[in-house]
Residue frames as a rotation matrix with the C-alpha (Angstrom) as fourth column:
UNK 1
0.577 0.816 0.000 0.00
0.816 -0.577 0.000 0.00
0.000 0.000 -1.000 0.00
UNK 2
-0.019 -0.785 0.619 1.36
0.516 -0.538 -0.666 3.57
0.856 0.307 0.415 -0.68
UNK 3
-0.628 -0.230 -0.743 2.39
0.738 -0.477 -0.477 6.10
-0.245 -0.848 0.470 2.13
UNK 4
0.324 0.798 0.508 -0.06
0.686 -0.568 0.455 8.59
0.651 0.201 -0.732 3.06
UNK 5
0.250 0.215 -0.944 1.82
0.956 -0.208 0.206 9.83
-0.152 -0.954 -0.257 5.77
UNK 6
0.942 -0.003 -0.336 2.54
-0.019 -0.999 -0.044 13.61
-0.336 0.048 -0.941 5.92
UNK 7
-0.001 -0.985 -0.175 6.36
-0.376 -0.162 0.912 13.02
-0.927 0.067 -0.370 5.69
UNK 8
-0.229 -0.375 0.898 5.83
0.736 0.537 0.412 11.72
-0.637 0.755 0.153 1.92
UNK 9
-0.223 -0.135 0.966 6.66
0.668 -0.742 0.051 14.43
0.710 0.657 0.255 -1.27
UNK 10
0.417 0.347 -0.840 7.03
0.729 -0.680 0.081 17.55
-0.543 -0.646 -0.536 1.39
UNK 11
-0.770 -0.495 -0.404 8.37
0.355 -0.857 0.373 19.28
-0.530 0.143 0.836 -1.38
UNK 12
-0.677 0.572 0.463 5.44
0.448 -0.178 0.876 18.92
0.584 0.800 -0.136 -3.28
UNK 13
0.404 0.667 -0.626 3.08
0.915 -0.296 0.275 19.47
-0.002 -0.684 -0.730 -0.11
UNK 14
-0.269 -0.354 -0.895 5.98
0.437 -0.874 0.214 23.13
-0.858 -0.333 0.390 0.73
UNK 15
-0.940 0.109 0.322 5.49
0.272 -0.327 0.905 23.55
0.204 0.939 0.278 -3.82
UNK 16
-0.687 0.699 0.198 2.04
0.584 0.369 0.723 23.67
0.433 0.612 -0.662 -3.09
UNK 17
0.612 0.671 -0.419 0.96
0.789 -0.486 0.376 25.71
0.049 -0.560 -0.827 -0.26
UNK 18
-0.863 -0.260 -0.434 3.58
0.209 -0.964 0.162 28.35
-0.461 0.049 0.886 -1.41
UNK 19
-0.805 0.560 0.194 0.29
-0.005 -0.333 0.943 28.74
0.593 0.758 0.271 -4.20
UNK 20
-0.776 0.485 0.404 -2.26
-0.607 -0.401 -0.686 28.40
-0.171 -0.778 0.605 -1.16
UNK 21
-0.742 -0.262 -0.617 -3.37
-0.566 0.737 0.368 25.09
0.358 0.623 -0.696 -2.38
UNK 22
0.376 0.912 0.166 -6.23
-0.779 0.214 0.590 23.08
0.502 -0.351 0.790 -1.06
UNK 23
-0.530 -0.365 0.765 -5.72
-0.586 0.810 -0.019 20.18
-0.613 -0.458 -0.644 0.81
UNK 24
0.331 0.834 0.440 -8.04
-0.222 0.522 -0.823 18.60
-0.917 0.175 0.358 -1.53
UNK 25
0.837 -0.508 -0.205 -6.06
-0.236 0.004 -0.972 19.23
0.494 0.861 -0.117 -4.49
UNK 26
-0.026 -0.983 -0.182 -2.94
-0.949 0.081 -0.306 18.44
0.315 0.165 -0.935 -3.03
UNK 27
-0.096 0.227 0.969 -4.43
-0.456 0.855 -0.246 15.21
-0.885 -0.465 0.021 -2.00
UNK 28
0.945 0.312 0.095 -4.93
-0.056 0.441 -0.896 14.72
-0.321 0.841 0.434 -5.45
UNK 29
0.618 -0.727 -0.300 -1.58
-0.507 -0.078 -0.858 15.42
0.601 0.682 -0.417 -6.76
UNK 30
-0.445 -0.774 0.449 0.38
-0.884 0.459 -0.086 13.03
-0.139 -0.436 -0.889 -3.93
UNK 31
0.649 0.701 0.295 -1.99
-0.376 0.633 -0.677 10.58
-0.662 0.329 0.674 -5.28
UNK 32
0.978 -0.191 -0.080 -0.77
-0.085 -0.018 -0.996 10.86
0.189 0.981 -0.034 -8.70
UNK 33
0.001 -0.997 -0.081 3.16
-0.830 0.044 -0.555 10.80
0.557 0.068 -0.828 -7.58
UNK 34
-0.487 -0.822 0.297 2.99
-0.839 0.534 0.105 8.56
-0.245 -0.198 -0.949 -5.83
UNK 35
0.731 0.536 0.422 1.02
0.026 0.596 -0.803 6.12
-0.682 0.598 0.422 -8.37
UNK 36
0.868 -0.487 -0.099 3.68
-0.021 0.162 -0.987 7.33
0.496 0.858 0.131 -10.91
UNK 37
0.273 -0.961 -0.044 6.83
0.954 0.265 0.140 6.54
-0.123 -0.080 0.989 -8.40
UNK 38
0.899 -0.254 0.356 7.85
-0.084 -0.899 -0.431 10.45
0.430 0.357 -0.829 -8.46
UNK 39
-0.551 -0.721 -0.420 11.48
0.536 0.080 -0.840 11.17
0.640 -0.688 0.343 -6.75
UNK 40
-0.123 0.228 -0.966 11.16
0.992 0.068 -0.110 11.96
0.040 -0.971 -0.235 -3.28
UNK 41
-0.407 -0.219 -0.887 12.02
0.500 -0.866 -0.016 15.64
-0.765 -0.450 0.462 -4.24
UNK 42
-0.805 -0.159 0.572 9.55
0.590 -0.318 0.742 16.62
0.064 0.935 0.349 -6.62
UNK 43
-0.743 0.493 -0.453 7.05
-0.138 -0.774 -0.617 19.65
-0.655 -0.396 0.643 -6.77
UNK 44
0.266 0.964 -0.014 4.93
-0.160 0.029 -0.987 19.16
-0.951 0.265 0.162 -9.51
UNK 45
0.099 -0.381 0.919 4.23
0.294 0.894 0.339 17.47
-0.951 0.237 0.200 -12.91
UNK 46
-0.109 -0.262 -0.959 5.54
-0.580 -0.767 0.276 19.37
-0.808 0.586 -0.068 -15.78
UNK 47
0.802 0.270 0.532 3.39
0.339 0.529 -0.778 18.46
-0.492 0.805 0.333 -19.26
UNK 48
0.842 -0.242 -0.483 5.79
-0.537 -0.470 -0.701 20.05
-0.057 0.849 -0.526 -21.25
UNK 49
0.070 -0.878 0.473 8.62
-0.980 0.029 0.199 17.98
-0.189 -0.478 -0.858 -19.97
UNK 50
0.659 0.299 -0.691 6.53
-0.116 0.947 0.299 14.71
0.743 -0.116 0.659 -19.67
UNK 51
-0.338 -0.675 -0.655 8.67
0.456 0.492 -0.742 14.48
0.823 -0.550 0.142 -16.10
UNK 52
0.218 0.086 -0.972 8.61
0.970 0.093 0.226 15.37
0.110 -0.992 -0.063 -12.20
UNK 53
-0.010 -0.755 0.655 10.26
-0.271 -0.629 -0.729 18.86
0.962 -0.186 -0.198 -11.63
UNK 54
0.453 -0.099 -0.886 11.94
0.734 0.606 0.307 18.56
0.507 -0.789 0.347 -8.64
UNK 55
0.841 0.382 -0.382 13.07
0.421 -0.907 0.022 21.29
-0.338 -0.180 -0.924 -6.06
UNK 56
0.120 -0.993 0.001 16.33
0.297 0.037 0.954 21.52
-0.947 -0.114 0.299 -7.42
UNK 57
-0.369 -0.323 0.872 15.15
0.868 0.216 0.447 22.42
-0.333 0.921 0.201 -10.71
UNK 58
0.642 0.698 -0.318 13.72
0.734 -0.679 -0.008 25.60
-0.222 -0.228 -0.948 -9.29
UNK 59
-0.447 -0.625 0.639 15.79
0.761 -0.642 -0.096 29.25
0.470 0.444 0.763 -11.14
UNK 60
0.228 0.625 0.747 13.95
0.414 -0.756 0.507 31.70
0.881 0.194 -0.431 -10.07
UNK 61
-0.959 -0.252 -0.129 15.35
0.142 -0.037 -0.989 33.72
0.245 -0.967 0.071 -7.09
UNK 62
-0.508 0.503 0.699 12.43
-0.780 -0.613 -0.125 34.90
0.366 -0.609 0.704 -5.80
UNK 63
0.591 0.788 -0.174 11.25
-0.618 0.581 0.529 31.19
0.518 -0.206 0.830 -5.14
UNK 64
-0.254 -0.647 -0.719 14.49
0.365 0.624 -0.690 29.88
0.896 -0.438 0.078 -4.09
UNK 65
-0.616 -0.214 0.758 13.96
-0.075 -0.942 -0.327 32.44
0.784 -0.258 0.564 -1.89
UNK 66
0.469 0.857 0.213 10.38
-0.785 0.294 0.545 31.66
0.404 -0.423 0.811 -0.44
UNK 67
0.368 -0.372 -0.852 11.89
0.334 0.908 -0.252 27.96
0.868 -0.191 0.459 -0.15
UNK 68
-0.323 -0.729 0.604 14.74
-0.235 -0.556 -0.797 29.79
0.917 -0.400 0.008 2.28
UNK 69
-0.857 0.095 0.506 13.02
-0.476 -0.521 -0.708 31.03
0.197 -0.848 0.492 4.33
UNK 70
0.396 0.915 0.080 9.72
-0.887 0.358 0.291 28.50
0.237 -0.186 0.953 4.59
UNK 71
0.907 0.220 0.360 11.30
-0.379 0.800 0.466 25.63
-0.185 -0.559 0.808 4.61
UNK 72
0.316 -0.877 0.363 15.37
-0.949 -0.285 0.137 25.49
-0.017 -0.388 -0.922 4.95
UNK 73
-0.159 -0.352 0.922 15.48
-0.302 0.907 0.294 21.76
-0.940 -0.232 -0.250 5.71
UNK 74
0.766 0.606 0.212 13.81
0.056 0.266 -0.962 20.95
-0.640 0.749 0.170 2.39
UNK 75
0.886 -0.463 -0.026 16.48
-0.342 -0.615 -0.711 23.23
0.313 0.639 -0.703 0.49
UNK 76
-0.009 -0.978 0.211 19.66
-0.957 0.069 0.280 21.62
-0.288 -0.199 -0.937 2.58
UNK 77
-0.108 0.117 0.987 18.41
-0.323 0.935 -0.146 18.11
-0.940 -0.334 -0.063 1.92
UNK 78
0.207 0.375 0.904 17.41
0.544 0.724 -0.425 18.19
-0.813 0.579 -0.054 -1.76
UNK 79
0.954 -0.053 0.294 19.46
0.198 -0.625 -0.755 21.14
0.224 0.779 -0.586 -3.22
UNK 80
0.074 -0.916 -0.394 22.85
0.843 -0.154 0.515 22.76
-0.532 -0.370 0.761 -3.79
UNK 81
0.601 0.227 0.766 21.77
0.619 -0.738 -0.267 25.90
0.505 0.635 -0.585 -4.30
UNK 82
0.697 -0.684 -0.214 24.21
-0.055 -0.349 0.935 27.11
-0.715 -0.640 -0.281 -0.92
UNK 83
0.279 -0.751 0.599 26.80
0.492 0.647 0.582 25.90
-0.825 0.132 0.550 -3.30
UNK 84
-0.088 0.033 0.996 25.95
0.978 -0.186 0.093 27.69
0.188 0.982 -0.016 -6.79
UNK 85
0.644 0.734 0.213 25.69
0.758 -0.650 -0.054 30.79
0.099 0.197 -0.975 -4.59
């Protein structure tokens, strides 16, 4: 059976309530990852890609940013953006 527990995709759950998501919709999308096997660090499913994005594939300062400062652990654990800066 799949995990339901809060601690599964928190980047998607941190991707999602940066937009002020439902819980209803984001119940829907950890559905859907984790039916398709997403990586642990992905935010959401990019048609144009056909793939995960994940938070590491985030450019934009003004969201690294948000990340920062919301959720820090997220950003030491599944990025090296400290590194590229």
């Amino acid at each position: 059976m799949a995990s339901s527990s809060k601690t599964d995709y928190p980047c998607i759950r941190a991707w999602e309530r940066m937009f002020r998501a439902g819980e209803y919709y984001i119940q829907q999308v950890l559905m859907r990852a984790r039916e398709e096997k997403a990586p642990e660090d992905a935010i959401y499913w990019s048609a144009d890609r056909k793939k995960w994005s994940v938070l590491g594939d985030i450019t934009s300062n003004e969201t690294r940013w948000w990340f920062k400062q919301n959720y820090p652990d997220l950003v030491a654990k599944y990025t090296d953006w400290e590194k590229a800066a």
